[in-house]
N, C-alpha and C positions, 0 to 999 in steps of 0.2 A: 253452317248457316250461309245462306245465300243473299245480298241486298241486290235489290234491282230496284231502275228507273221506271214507272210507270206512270199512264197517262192515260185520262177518260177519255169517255167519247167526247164530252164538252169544253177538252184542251186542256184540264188542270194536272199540272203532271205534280209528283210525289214521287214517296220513296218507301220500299219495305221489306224488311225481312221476314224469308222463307226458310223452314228447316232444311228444303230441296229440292230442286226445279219439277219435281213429280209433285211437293205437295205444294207448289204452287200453282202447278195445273188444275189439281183435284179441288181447290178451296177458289181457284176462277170458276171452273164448271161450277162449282155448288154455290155460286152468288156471294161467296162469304169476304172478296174481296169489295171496299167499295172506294169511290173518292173522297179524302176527307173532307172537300170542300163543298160537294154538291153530292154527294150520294150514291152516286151511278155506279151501278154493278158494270156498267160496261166497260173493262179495265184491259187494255193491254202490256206487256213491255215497251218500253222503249229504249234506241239504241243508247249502249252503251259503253264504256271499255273495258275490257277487264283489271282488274288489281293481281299482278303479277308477283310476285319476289321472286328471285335471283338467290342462289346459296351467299355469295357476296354479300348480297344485301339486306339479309333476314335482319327484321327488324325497322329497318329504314324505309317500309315503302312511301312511293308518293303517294298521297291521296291521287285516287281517280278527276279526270277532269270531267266538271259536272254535265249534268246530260242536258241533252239540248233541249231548249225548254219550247211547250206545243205553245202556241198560240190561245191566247185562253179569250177567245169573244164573251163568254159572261165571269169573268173571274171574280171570285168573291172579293168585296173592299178588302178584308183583312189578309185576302190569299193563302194558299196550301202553303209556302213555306213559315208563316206566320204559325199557323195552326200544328205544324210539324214543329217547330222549335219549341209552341206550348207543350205538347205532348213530349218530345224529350226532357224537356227541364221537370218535367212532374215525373218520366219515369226514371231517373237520375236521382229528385229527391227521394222518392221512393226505394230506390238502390243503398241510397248513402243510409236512410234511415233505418232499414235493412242490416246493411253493417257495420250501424254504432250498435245497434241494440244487440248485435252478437259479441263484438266488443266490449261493450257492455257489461253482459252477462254470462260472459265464458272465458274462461283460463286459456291464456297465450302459452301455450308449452313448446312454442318454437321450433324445435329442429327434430325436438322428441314426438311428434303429433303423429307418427306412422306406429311408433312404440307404445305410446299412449293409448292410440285409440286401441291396438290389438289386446292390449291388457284389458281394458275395458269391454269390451264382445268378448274375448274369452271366461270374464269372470276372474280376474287373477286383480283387478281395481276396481274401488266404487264408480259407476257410473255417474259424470259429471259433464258439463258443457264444455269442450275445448275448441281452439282453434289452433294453428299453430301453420308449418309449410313442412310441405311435401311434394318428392318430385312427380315427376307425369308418372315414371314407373311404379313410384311407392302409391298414388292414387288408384291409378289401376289392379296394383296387387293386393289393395285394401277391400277393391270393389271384387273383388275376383274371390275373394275369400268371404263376402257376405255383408262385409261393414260397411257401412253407410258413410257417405262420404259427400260435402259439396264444396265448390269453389267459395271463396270469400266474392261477391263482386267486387270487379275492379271497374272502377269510374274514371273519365278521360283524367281529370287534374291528378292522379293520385300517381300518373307516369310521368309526369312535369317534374 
């Protein structure tokens, strides 16, 4: 996933993620970007830094330092960052509510959840809802062999 700085033609700049700078080209051409503040498909990038890590420093980056913001001559009263921080806190709630309700409703099998789930696709245990942790490589070797598999979302406060 790619996040970039962007900014209409009417100076509102924003922010969004792309699955990758190709499919943010193909959804500029096709109009399907717009400004959340005023509408305009007229969207370009704007500059910004990259977010680097370092082998040292995996884990620790600094946030990127914010992009320079356009000049906004009609800015809406409530402005794109206003309207940006509505829209994350709703799609956050949305996340969290997401993974109580898995929480919820499925079995913590912990460390066993790569063992778990293959028994279950093979037919060897009843099919039940679990959750549980697995590494990058036991996800992959789960998804590589057919079973269905998804992350838990992880929300900012849940790394605090």
């Amino acid at each position: 996933m790619i996040r970039y700085a962007l900014h209409c033609d009417r100076g509102h700049a924003f922010e969004s993620w792309f699955q990758s700078s190709s499919a943010y080209d193909s959804q500029v051409k096709r109009k399907l970007v717009t400004c959340p503040a005023c509408g305009s498909a007229k969207v370009d990038k704007a500059i910004m830094a990259p977010r680097i890590v370092g082998k040292k420093g995996r884990g620790r980056a600094t946030p990127p330092p914010e992009p320079a913001a356009a000049t906004a001559p009609e800015a809406a009263p409530s402005g794109p960052t206003s309207l940006l921080m509505a829209q994350e806190r709703e799609l956050r709630a949305k996340l969290k509510e997401l993974r109580d309700h898995i929480v919820k409703n499925a079995d913590n099998v912990g460390e066993r959840f790569a063992n778990e789930a293959r028994a279950m696709h093979y037919g060897d245990k009843e099919h039940r809802p679990i959750y549980g942790e697995a590494s990058p490589d036991e996800a992959k070797s789960l998804i590589e062999e057919g079973i269905e598999v998804s992350p838990l979302p992880t929300l900012p406060e849940d790394r605090n």
